[in-house]
C-alpha positions in Angstrom: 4.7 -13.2 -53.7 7.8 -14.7 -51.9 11.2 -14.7 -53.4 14.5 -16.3 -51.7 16.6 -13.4 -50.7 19.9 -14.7 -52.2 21.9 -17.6 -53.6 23.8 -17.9 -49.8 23.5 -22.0 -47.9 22.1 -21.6 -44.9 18.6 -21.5 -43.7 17.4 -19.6 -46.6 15.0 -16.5 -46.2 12.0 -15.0 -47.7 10.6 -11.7 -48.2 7.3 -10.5 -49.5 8.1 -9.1 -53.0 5.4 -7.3 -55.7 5.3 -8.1 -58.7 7.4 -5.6 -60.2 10.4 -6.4 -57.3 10.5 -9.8 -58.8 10.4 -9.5 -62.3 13.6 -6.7 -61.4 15.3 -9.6 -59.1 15.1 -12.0 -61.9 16.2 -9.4 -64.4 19.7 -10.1 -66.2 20.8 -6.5 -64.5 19.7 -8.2 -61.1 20.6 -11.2 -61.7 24.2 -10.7 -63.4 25.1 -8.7 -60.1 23.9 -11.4 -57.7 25.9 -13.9 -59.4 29.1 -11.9 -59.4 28.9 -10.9 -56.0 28.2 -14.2 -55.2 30.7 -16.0 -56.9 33.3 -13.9 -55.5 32.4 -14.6 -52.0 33.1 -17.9 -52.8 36.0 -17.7 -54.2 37.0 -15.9 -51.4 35.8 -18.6 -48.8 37.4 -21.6 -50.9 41.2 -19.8 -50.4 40.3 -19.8 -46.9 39.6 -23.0 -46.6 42.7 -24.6 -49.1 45.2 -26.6 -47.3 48.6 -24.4 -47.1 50.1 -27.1 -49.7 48.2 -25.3 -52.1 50.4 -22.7 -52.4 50.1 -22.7 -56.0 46.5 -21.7 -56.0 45.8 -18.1 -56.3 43.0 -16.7 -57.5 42.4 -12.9 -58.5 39.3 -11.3 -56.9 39.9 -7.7 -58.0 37.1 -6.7 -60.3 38.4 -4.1 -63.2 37.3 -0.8 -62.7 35.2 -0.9 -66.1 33.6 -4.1 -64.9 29.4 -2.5 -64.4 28.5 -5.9 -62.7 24.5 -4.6 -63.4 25.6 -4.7 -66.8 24.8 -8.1 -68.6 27.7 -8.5 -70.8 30.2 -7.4 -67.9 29.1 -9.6 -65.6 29.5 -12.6 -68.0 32.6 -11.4 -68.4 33.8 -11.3 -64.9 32.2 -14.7 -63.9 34.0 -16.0 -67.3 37.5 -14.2 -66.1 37.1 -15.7 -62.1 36.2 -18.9 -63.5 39.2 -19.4 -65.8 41.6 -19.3 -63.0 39.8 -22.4 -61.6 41.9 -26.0 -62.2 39.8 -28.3 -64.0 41.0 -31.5 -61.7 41.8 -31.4 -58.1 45.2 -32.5 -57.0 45.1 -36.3 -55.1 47.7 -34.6 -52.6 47.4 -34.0 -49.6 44.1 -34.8 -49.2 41.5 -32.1 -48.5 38.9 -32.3 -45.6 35.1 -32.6 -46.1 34.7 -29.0 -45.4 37.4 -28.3 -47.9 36.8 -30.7 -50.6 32.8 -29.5 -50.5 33.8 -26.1 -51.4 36.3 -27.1 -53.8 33.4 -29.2 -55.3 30.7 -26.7 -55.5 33.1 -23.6 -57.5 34.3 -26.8 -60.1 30.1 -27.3 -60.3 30.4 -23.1 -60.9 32.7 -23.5 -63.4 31.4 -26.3 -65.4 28.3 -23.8 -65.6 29.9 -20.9 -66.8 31.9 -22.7 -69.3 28.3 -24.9 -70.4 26.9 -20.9 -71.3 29.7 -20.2 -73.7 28.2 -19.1 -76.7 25.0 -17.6 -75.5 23.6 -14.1 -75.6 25.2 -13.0 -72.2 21.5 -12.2 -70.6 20.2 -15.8 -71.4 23.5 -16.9 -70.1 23.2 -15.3 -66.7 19.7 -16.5 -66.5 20.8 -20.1 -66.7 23.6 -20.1 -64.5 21.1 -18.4 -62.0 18.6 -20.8 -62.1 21.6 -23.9 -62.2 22.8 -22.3 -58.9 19.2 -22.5 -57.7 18.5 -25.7 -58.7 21.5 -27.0 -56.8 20.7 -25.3 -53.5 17.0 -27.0 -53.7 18.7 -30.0 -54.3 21.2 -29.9 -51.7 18.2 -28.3 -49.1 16.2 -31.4 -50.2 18.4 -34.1 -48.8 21.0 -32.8 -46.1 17.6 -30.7 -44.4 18.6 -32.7 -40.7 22.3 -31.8 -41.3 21.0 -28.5 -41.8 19.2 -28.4 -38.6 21.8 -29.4 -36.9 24.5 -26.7 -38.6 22.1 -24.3 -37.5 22.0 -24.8 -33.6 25.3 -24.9 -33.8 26.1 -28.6 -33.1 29.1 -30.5 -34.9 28.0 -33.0 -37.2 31.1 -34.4 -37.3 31.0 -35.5 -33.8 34.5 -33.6 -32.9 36.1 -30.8 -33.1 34.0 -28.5 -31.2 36.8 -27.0 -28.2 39.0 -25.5 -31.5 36.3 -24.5 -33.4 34.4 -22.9 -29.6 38.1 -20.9 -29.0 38.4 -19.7 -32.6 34.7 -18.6 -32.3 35.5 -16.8 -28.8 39.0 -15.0 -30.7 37.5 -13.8 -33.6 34.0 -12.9 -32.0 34.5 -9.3 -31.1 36.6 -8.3 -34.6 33.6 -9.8 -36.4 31.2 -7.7 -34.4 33.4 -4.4 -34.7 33.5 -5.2 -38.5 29.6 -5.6 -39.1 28.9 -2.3 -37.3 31.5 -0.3 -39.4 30.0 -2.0 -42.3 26.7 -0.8 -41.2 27.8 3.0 -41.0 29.6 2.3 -44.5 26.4 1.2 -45.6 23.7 3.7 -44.0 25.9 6.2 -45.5 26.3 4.7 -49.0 23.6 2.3 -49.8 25.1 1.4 -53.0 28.4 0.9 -52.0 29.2 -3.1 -53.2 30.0 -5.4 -50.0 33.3 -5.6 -51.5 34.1 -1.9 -51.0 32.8 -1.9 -48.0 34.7 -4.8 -46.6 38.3 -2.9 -47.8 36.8 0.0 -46.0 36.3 -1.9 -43.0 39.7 -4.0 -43.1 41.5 -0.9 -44.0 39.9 0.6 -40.6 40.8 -2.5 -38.3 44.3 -3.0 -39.7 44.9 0.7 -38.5 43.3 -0.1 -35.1 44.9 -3.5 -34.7 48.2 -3.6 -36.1 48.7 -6.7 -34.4 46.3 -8.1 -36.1 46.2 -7.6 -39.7 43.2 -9.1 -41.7 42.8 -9.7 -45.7 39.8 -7.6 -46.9 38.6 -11.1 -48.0 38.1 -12.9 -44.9 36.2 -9.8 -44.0 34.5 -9.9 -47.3 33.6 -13.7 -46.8 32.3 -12.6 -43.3 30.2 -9.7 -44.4 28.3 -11.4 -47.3 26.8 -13.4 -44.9 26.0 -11.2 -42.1 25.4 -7.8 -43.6 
């Protein structure tokens, strides 16, 4: 049996599952971790993304220490507390980019979703914002798929842009590399360690390398979700 390998947008995986692996990945345990990890990292990515207007909007990412994301009423509980912080209207000024405005878009979707579940037992609620999520990425896969394919390569869909986008890719290139292969050692050493941890760990260490060039743990967070 196949089973996508994670809520991410991109070109989507698959892995070969049994039947047990699946029923566990589509668990409220599993599934109430997934979202939570999720949902933070894009959090994380929408402040990077926010116009420096926005000055206003901070969101907290640190998880409580009690927080057991693999435990069902916990994690409702942290998607519920990450959520709150969201505005329910976005501001008319300035105006926000595609790029911007799309990830704006999708965590007031993320909201809405988490707010709809109020009310229900907290493992029927993380079911349904699961499957909501999923919904929305077959949706989205369904219609943009020749954006997608283009995204993919590499190309700029929006026809411009690419010498600033090319430079910051060169610049930030070798820091991303140096962080995935500490992550890795974090991660071969501690397989259970949360992407999270691992990404302070691995800011922590550049930040003490590179003193010149200090990093968030999120940005590294952001980065590692998707490459780890």
């Amino acid at each position: 049996m196949k089973e996508k390998s994670g809520l991410f947008w991109g070109a989507g995986t698959t892995t070969s599952m049994t039947e047990q692996e699946v029923a566990g990945w589509r668990s409220p345990e599993q599934t109430g971790e997934r979202l939570v990890e999720t949902i933070t990292a894009w959090l994380a990515h929408a402040l990077e993304q926010l116009p420096a207007e926005w000055q206003w909007f901070r969101i907290d990412l640190e998880r409580p220490d009690w927080i057991d994301p693999r435990t069902p009423e916990h994690a409702l509980h942290e998607l519920q507390r990450l959520m709150v912080q969201l505005p329910h209207a976005i501001p008319d000024s300035p105006p926000l980019e595609r790029e911007q405005r799309r990830a704006v878009e999708v965590l007031m979707a993320a909201r809405d979703t988490v707010e709809a579940v109020q009310g229900l037992a907290p493992a029927r609620a993380l079911v349904l914002i699961d499957n909501a999520i999923n919904l929305g990425i077959a949706a989205a896969r369904a219609h943009v798929q020749p954006w997608e394919a283009a995204a993919l390569t590499g190309k700029d869909v929006r026809g411009g842009g690419d010498k600033g986008r090319d430079e910051r890719d060169r610049t930030t290139a070798p820091m991303h590399q140096q962080w995935l292969e500490t992550a890795k050692s974090y991660r071969a050493r501690f397989p259970s360690m949360r992407v999270t941890d691992i990404a302070k760990k691995v800011v922590k260490e550049w930040n003490e390398q590179n003193p010149n060039q200090q990093r968030e743990w999120r940005t590294a967070c952001n980065y590692l979700y998707k490459h780890l």
